[in-house]
LOSE-219306 format. One record per residue (C-alpha): residue in one letter; x, y, z. Coordinates in steps of 0.5 Angstrom, whole numbers, plus 500, padded with zeros to 3 digits. Layout:
AXYZ/...
This chain:
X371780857/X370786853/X364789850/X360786844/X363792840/X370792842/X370783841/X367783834/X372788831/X377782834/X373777831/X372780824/X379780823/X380773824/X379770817/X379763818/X373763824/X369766819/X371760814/X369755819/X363759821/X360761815/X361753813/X359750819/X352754820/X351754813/X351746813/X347746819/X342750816/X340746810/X340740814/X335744819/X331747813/X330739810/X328736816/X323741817/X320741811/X318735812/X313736817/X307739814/X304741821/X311745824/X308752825/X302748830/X309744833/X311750834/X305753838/X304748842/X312748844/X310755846/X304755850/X306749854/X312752856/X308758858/X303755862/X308751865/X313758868/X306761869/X306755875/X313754876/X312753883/X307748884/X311744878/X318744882/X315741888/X311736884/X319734881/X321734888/X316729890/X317725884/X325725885/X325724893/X320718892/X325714888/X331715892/X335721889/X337727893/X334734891/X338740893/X336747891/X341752889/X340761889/X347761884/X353759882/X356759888/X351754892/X351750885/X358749886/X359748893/X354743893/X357738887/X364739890/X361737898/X358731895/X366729891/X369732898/X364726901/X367720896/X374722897/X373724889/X378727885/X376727878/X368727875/X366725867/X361729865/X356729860/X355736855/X351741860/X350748859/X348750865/X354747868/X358752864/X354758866/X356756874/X363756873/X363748875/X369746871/X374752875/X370751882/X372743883/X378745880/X380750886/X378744890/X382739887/X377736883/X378735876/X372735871/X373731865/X368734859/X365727854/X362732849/X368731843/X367738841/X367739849/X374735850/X376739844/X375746847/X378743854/X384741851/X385747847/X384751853/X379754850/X372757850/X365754847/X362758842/X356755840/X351752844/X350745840/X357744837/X361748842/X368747837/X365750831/X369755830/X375750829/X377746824/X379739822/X387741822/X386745828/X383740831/X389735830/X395739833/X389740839/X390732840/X396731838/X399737842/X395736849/X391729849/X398725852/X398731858/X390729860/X391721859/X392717853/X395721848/X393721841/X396715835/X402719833/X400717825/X393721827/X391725821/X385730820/X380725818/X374726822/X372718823/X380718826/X379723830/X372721833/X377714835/X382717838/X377721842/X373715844/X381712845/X381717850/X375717853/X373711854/X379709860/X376716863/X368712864/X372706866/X376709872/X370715874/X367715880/X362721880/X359723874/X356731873/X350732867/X345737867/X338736862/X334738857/X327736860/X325734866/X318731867/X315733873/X309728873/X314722874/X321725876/X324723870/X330727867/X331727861/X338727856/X340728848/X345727845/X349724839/X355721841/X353716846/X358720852/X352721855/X349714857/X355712859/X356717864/X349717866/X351709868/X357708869/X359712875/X357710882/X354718884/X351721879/X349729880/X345733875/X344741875/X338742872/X336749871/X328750874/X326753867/X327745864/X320743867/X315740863/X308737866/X308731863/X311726858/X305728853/X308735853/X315732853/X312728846/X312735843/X320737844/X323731842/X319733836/X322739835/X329739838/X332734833/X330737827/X332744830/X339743833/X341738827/X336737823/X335730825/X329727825/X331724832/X337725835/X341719836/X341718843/X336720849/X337717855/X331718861/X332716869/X327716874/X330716881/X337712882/X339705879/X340700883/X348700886/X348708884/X346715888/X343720885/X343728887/X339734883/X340741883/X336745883/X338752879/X336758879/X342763878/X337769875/X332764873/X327767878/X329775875/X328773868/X321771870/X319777873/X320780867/X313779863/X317781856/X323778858/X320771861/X319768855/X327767854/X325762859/X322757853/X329756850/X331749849/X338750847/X337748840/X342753837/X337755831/X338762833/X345762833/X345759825/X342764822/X344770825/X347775821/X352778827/X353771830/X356768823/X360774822/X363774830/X363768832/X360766840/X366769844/X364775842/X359775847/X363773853/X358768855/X357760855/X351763851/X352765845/X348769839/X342771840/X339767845/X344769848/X344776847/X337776851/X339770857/X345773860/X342781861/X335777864/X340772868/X344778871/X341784871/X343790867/X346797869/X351793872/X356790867/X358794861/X360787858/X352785858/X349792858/X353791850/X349784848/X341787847/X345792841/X348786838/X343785833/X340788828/X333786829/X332782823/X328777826/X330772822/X332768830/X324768831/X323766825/X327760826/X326759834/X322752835/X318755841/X317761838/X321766843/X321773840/X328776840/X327782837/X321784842/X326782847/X333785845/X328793845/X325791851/X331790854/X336796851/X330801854/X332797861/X340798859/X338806858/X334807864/X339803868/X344808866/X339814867/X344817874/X349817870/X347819863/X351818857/X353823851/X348821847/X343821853/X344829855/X344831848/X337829846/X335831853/X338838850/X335838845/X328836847/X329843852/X330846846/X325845842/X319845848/X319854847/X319857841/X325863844/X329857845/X328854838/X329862836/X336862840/X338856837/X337857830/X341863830/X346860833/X347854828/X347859823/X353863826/X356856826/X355853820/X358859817/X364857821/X365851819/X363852811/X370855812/X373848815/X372846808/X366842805/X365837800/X358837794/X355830796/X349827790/X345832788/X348837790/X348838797/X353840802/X355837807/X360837812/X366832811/X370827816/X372833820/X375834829/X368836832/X363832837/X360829830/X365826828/X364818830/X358819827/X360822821/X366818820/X361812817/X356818814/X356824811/X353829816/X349835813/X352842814/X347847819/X343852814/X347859815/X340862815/X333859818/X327858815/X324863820/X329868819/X328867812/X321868813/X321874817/X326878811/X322875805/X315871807/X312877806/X313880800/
């Protein structure tokens, strides 16, 4: 992916994706508003979601062995992985096991984080999303760009010509009579879905919670795709990333009260399906995820990121997300939660794509505003662009060596002196380039060919004084 900059501009110029994404985040942040107004004591939520979370990394390692005990105590396997490539390998050896060539799998972020998709496929394995928007991003060959409806950047009609042109390929293909209306649609993907539940062997989830206290992994859903992978399959792997911990279920009470209401605006969600262990007749396997996650905790201002809760409110009421859409950020996490999770994960001064995301924002604070466990995101995005610069520090950039210049400049007065005289000489040169007279009178230079000009493009940049004040001062102060 390009950097931030380079792949807005494309999105910007695609008038439809900003029609369906204005309308899309439009319509959920309404709903989310009139589910929150409800609840008289939504700030406290709001506080008590952030202080558990963060007492709960601040004992990461005592809470992880806690789950671990739980899990193994009823009957699954906990395997733990450092990165995406173990994570992978882990899920494909145990398919590899079962002689499985394709898995179901429930709507997970972090298994798209790890690239699982495309790792079991290198294996021969295929995996088949249940999520709708999901399927519809499958078989478009397409990317998600939203955390909670990862098809939010195409609409009904494009929906059907993805269904009418590629469901046959992948299993039962789409009524040929299908129009655009959602509940036909729905249909035709349940139609579709449901000889793929029936059939599999092996299923895939991750989870939005885990209770450490009892091993119990916890999912959310709308669409009930989930359940049905959680319990039909005959080998179920979940990919847990090891920030989704929490205590107790007292605490979990607390985020099945915010999550709802902030990533739907429901007051609940229609389904949450919890497992403890594994079922009767089924083997249950848990990784563990770190990819990063233990990078991002060492960061004391960037840790905080490690509260999230998938929820997508961030994404519906950023200025820059609704105007680009999520595959300008070149991550499965987009807007600004994104912006602030894949530097942390990944690291900066590595990647120009990701050393691009902390600057694409414009800090209005609007995602805080919103963010049920009170992440602060503006905090974080400067935080992490002073670790972007002083990861390019070797190798400084233009603008880098231009204020180390100028600051050597004005450390002595004879430098200054120096300088001043020269701007003199070089502002009488390009006042004959041609100026042009700006509100009020003042002079300054237009769009002209010189060092200045990116800048200047977009702002009318002031012409340098043929004199300064000092040598104005020496000829007439004293008078």
């Amino acid at each position: 992916m390009p950097a931030f900059p380079k792949a807005a501009r494309e999105a910007l110029s695609d008038t439809q994706l900003r029609r369906n994404l204005a309308h899309a985040t439009g319509t959920i942040r309404a709903k989310r508003a009139a589910g929150v107004v409800e609840v008289g004591e939504w700030e406290e939520l709001r506080l008590a979601g952030a202080a558990i979370k963060d007492n709960t990394l601040r004992h990461l390692d005592e809470h992880l062995l806690t789950l671990e005990k739980a899990l193994t105590g009823r009957g699954a396997t906990v395997h733990w992985a450092r990165d995406a490539a173990e994570a992978c390998e882990i899920v494909a050896s145990i398919a590899r096991q079962h002689a499985v060539d394709e898995v179901v799998k429930v709507k997970s972020m972090a298994t798209q984080e790890i690239g699982l998709n495309e790792a079991l496929a290198a294996q021969g394995i295929t995996a088949w999303e249940t999520d709708l928007a999901e399927l519809i991003v499958q078989l478009g060959d397409d990317l998600p760009s939203h955390i909670l409806v990862p098809a939010i950047h195409r609409n009904r009609a494009e929906i059907r010509e993805i269904f009418r042109d590629k469901m046959a390929a992948a299993g039962r293909p789409a009524p040929d009579d299908l129009s655009d209306r959602p509940a036909e649609l729905a249909g035709a993907a349940r139609l579709h879905l449901r000889e793929k539940f029936l059939r599999a062997r092996m299923a895939v989830s991750g989870a939005n919670f885990a209770v450490a206290e009892t091993g119990t992994l916890v999912v959310v859903e709308s669409e009930g795709n989930g359940r049905m992978c959680l319990t039909l399959p005959e080998v179920l792997v979940s990919v847990v990333g090891i920030e989704k911990i929490v205590p107790t279920w007292s605490d979990l009470d607390v985020f099945l009260q915010l999550l709802p209401r902030s990533s739907t605006g429901e007051r609940m969600n229609p389904y949450t399906s919890t497992w403890s262990g594994a079922t009767e007749g089924q083997e249950m396997h848990v990784v563990l995820l770190d990819n990063g996650r233990t990078r991002a905790l060492a960061d004391e201002v960037g840790r905080q990121a490690l509260r999230c809760i998938r929820c997508s409110a961030c994404l519906n009421v950023c200025p820059v997300y609704e105007r680009t859409g999520g595959h300008a950020y070149g991550s499965v996490y987009p807007g600004p939660i994104g912006a602030i999770l894949n530097p942390l994960l990944r690291g900066t001064g590595v990647d120009e794509q990701v050393d691009s995301l902390p600057y694409a924002s414009s800090l209005c604070g609007a995602c805080f505003e919103a963010c049920p466990v009170r992440i602060d995101i503006p905090e974080v995005l400067v935080h992490l662009r002073s670790t972007v610069v002083d990861a390019h520090r070797s190798s400084p950039k233009a603008e880098a060596v231009a204020m180390k210049s100028a600051s050597w400049v004005l450390a002595d007065a004879r430098r200054l002196g120096w300088a001043e005289r020269g701007l003199g000489v070089a502002g009488r040169a390009l006042n004959r380039l041609g100026r042009k007279v700006m509100p009020g009178g003042r002079r300054a230079l237009g769009r002209l060919p010189w060092p200045g000009s990116l800048w200047s493009n977009a702002r009318d940049v002031p012409a340098p004084p043929v004199e300064s004040f000092r040598s104005w001062w020496r000829r007439e102060g004293r008078r």
